[in-house]
N, C-alpha and C positions, 0 to 999 in steps of 0.2 A: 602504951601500945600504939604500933605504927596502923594509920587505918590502910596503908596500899600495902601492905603484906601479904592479904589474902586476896587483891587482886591479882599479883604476882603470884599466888599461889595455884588460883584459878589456871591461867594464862601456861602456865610451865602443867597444871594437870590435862590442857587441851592440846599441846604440843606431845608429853608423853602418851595422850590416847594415841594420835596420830601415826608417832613411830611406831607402837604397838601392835596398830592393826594392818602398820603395811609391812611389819617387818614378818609379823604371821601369815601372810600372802607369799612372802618373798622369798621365806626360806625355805632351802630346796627339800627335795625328801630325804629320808633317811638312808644311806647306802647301806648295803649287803649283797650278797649273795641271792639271786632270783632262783628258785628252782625250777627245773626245766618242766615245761606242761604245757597242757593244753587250753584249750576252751569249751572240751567237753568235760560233763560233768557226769559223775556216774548217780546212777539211781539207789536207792537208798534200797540193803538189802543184797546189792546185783553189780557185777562187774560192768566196767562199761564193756562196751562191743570193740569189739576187733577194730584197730585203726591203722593208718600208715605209719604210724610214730607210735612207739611201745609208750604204755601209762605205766606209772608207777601207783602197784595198785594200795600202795599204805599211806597215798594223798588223799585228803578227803575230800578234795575237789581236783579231778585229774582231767586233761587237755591236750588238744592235739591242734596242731597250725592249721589253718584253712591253705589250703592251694590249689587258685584262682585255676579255673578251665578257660584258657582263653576262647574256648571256642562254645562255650556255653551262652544260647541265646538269654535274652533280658528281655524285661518290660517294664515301660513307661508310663507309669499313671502319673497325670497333672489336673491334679486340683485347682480350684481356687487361693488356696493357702499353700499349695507345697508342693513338689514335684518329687517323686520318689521312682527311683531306680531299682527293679527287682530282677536278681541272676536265678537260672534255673539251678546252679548250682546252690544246694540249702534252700532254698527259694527265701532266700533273707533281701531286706530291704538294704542296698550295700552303699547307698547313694541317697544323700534326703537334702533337699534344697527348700528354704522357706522364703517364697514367693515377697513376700511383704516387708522382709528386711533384707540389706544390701551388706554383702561382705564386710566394708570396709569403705571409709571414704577415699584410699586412695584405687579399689576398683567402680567408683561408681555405683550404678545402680544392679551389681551382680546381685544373685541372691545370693544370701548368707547359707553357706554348706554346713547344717548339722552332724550328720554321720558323713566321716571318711571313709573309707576301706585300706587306707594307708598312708603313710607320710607320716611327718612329724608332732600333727595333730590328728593321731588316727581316735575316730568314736566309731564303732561300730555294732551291730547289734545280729546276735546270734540266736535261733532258738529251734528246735528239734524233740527228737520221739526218744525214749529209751528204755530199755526191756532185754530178754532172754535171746530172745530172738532180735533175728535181724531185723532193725528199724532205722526210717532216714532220721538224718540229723542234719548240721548245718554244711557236713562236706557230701553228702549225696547228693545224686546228680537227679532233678525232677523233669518231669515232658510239661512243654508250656508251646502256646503257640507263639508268642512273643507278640512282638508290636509297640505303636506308642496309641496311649488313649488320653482324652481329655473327659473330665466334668465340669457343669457349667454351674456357676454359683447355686443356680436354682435348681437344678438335675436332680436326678436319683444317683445314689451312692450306687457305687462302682464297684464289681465284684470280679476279681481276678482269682481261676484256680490253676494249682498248680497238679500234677500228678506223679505216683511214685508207685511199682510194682517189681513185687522179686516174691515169687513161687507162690504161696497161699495166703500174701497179706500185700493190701495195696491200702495206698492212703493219697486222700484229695485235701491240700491246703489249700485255705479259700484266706482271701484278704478282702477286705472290703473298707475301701475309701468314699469318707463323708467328704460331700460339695463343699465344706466348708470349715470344716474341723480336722483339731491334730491328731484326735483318737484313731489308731487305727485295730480292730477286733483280728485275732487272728484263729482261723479253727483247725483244727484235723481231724478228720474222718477216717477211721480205723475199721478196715473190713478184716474180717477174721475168715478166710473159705478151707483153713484149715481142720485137723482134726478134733486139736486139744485148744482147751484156750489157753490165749497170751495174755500176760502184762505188760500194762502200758503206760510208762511216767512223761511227762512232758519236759521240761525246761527252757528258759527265756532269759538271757543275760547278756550285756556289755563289755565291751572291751575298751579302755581308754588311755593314752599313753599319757607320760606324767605332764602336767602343765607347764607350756614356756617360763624356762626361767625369765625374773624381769627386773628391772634395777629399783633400789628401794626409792618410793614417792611418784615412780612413773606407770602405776598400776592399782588399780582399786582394791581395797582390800577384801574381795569378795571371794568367799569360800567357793572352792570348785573340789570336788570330791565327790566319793559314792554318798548316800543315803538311803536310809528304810525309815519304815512306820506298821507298826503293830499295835492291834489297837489296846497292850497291855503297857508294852515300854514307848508307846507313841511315839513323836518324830524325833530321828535318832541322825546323829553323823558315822560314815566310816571314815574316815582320813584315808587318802591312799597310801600316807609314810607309814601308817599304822597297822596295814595290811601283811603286812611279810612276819612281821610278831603275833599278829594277835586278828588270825582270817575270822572273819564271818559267820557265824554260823548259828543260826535263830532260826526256830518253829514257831511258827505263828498262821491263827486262820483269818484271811481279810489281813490289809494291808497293801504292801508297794515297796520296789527295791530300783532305785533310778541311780543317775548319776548327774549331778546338779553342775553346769558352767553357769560364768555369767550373762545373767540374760537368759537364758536359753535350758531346755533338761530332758532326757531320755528316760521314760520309767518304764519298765516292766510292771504289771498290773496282776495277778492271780484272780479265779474267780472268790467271791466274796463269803463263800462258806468252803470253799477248796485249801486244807493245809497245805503250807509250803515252806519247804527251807531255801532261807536267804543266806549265800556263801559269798562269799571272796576268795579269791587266788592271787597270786602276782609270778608274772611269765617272766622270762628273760627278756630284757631290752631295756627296760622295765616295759611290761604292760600290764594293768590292771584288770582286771577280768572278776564282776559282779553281778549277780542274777541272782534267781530263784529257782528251784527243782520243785515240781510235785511231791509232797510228803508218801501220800497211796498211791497206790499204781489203780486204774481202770481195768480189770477181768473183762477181756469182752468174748465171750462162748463162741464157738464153732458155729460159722452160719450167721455172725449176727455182726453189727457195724459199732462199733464207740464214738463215743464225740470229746476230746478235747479243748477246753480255749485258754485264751490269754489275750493281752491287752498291752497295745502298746501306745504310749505318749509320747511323742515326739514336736516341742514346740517350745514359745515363748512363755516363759514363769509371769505369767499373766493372773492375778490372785482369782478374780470373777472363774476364769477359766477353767481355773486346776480347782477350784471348788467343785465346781461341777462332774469332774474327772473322777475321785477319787478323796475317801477321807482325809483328811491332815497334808494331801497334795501342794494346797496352797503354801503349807508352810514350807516348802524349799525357797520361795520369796525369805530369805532371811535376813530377818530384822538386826537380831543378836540379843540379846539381853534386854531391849526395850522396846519387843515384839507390841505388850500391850499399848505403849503409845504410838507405834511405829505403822498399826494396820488401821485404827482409828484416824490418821495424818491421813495415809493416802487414801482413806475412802472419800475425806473431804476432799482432798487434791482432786481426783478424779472425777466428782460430782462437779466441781468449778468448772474443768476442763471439758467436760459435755456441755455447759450452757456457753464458753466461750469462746473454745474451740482450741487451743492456744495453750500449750502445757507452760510456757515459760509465763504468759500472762497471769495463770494460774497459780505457779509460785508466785509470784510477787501479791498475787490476790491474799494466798493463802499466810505469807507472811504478814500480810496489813490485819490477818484475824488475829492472828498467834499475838500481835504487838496490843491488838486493842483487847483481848483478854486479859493480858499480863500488864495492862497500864497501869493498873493501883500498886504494884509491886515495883514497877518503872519508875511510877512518880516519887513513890517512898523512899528509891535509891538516889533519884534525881533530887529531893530538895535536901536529903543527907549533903551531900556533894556539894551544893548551893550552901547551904549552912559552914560545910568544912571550908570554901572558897572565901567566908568573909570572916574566919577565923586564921585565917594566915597570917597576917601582921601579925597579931597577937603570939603563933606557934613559934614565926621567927624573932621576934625580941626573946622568947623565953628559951630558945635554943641559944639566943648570944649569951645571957643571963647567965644560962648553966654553964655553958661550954662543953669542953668533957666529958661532962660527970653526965650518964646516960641514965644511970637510977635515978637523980633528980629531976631529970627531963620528963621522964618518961612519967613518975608522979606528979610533977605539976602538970604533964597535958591530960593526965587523970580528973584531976579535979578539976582543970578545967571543962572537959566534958560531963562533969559529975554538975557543975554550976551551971552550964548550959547549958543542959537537959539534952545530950546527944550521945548517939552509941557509935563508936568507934567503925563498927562493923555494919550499920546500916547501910551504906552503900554497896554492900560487896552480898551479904546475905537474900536479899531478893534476886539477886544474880545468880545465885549458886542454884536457888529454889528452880529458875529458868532452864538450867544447862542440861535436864533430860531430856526436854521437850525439843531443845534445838539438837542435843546429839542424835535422836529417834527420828527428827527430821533429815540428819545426816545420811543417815541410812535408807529409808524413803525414797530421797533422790539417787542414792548411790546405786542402790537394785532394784531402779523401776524400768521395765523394758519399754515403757512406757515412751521414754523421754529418748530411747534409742532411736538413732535418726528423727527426731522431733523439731520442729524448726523451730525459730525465736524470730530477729528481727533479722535484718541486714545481712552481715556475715558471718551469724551464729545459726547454721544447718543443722545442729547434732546436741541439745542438751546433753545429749551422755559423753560428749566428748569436751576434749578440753578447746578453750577458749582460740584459736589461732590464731590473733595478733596480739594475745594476752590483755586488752581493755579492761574485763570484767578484773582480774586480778590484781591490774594497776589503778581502779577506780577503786575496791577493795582495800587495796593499804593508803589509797588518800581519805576514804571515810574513817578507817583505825586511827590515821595519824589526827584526823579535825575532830573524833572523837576527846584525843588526848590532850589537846589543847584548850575544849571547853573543859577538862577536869581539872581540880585544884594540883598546884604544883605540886613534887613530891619535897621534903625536906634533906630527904638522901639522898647525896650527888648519884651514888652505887646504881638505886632505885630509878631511877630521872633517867638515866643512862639503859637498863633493860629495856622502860619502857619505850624510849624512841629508838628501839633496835627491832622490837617489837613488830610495827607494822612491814618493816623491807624480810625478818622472818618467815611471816605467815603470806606476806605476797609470794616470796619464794614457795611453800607450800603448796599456794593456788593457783600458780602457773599449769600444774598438773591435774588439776583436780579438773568436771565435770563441770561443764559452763553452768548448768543447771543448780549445784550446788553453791557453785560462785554468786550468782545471781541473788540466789535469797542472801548469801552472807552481803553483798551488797546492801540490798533492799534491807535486810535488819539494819544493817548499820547508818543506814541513812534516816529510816524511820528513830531511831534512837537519838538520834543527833536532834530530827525535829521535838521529839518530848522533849528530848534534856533543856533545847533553847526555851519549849514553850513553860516547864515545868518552873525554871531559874528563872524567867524573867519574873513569874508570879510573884515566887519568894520574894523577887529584889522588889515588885511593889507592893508586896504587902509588906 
């Protein structure tokens, strides 16, 4: 048995993750046929209301295009964390800017625009009244006095209403922004001054166009699509290619229906003992359109006022944060399959990074733990490798010996490790034990909004971004390559040959990847390189 076979094995199973997870990012959606709709949803039971654009009423989720009044006034709440634009038309939030993170490095320090109301990356967020009678939705037009207002970190939360009336039913939406958080509460007030009572369903849903196409290796492989959580089927994905076959459509009481980018997530929120159906639709253009409707409608009698609410999130996939928000919230932070080592990682990570301030100090911190855990499994591979290294003369006389004959070979290197007491696979098997831990840390760095815009040293601004004169990646395939050469030679020219192709593949790799990521694959690799010296010199004196 050749003992570098299953390092080659290894090596070619961390290339195919790679392709894997960025080519599931990359590929586009599914084409079809969009059917024509809207963004309203009909209440369960009840036609929707009369709109500009005819519904098709055999859609279970039916929709109509917003159009924009340009001459409808707006208002300006600015937080501490966010600036949000409200039109009186809908009195929907059309515009949401998050103060503390910046677009893009090539706009500087703008703030990063959450909700669009159009463009190419349109996210926007609809939600409205729905019943027998006439009720506003997100194309009615509400009385506001407009304005811009600020809160001050420390202030009282900020209560903006909006107002709507037509003949014996009026309704007051109020919004109310926290000094310093992304929840925003949203209520409706339903006066009834008619005769008979009405029914009254609410609904709260998303609109998102499909995600930029992006070339494979030059994008994170981070899910961006809708999601729910009910606390039966817990946290759930909807794909948006998935949407046009197979919409949405789940009753559930408690829970949440968002739509997860990277970094960043918009959720619609229900209240906590209030049923609700979680639908999907898909509009022409493609647009994606996800929310939740009220399961029961609100009776509110002649003479008497109702109260509806809902809840909106709008911010950074922050894990502490969305805990706090909403059950199972945090897990749109997706880990993937190695959630359980992958929230454990960054609770450490981010404990480091409070006492030293420094998220890139903090990986390297937290890689120097991961290496001195895994030492006795380190060393075990390590003096394997040392042992295989002063076995070489020996492998190559007994390959001149045989020549050819590979079944002879292969049994005398048998015995020979059968005689000196070594397992072929010792250096490769404590490795393979490691590769959760470092793929879970993969992921950690990849979706922590944490490291967005985070500084390092010099001229690395951005752990979440890639490296810009490529250092960390060319410093990376000379640790791979000084790895390979403290390793015992291979005896297969074939073998000898992958591996020194090896390190110029994976630096190609990392040239795109997240300096943050790079970093630790650094600092692993250079911590590796110091056991394996310190591990081999032992053996060679003992």
């Amino acid at each position: 048995m050749n003992n570098y076979r299953p390092v080659l094995y290894v090596l070619l199973a961390v290339i195919l993750f790679t392709i894997w997870t960025d080519w599931q990012h990359w590929r586009p959606p599914v084409s079809g046929p969009a059917p024509a709709a809207s963004a309203l949803p009909a209440a369960p039971g009840i036609s929707a209301p009369s709109a500009p654009t005819a519904v098709p009423q055999a859609a279970p989720t039916v929709v109509q295009p917003r159009v924009t009044q340009a001459a409808a006034p707006s208002v300006v709440v600015k937080t501490a964390v966010l600036t949000a634009t409200l039109s009186s038309q809908g009195a929907d939030i059309t515009d949401l800017l998050l103060r503390r993170y910046s677009a893009d490095k090539s706009h500087g320090k703008r703030p990063y625009a959450l909700l669009k109301p159009s463009g190419h990356s349109l996210f926007s967020n609809e939600n409205g009244l729905l019943g027998r009678v006439n009720l506003p939705n997100h194309t009615s037009v509400y009385q506001t006095r407009g304005g811009n207002y600020s809160v001050s970190a420390h202030g009282k939360p900020l209560v903006v209403h909006f107002r709507w009336h037509n003949g014996a039913i009026s309704v007051v939406k109020t919004y109310t922004f926290a000094p310093d958080g992304y929840t925003v509460p949203v209520q409706y007030a339903v006066h009834n001054a008619g005769p008979k009572p009405i029914t009254v369903y609410l609904y709260n849903q998303f609109l998102h166009s499909p995600p930029p196409k992006t070339h494979l290796f030059h994008s994170a492989p981070i899910y961006i699509g809708a999601a729910y959580y009910t606390p039966q089927a817990k946290y759930q994905k909807a794909p948006f290619p998935r949407m046009l076959k197979h919409p949405l459509h789940v009753t559930a009481t408690g829970g949440w229906v968002a739509v997860s980018q990277h970094y960043f997530l918009g959720a619609a929120i229900p209240g906590a003992k209030a049923p609700a159906i979680f639908y999907s639709s898909v509009l022409a253009g493609p647009r994606y359109v996800v929310g939740y409707k009220t399961a029961r409608p609100l009776v509110i009698a002649p003479g008497q006022t109702g109260v509806l609410t809902t809840r909106l999130f709008l911010g950074p996939k922050t894990p502490s944060i969305l805990k706090a928000v909403a059950p199972g919230l945090n897990l749109t932070v997706d880990y993937g399959w190695l959630t359980v080592l992958s929230q454990p990682l960054y609770w450490v990570l981010a404990h480091i990074e409070a006492v030293v301030g420094n998220w890139g100090i903090s990986i390297i911190l937290l890689t120097v733990l991961i290496k001195v855990i895994f030492f006795p499994l380190s060393a075990a591979s390590f003096k394997s490798m040392a042992k295989m290294r002063k076995l070489q003369p020996r492998m190559a006389a007994l390959k001149e010996r045989h020549g050819a004959d590979k079944a002879a070979l292969q049994q005398a290197m048998m015995e020979m490790y059968k005689t000196e007491k070594m397992n072929p696979l010792g250096g490769c098997l404590p490795m393979i034990v490691q590769i959760p831990v470092f793929i879970a840390l993969y992921w950690v760095l990849l979706d922590s909004v944490a490291l967005r815009d985070a500084p390092f040293i010099l001229w690395i601004h951005n752990l979440a971004a890639p490296d810009p004169y490529f250092v960390l990646p060319i410093l990376m395939g000379l640790s791979m390559l000084a790895q390979q050469m403290l390793n015992p030679a291979m005896m297969d020219p074939t073998q000898r040959k992958i591996m020194m192709v090896m390190p110029v593949i994976f630096t190609g790799f990392f040239l795109f990847f997240p300096a943050g990521l790079v970093l630790y694959w650094v600092t692993n690799n250079v911590l590796s390189i110091l056991q394996q010296q310190w591990v081999m010199a032992r053996v060679d004196k003992a």
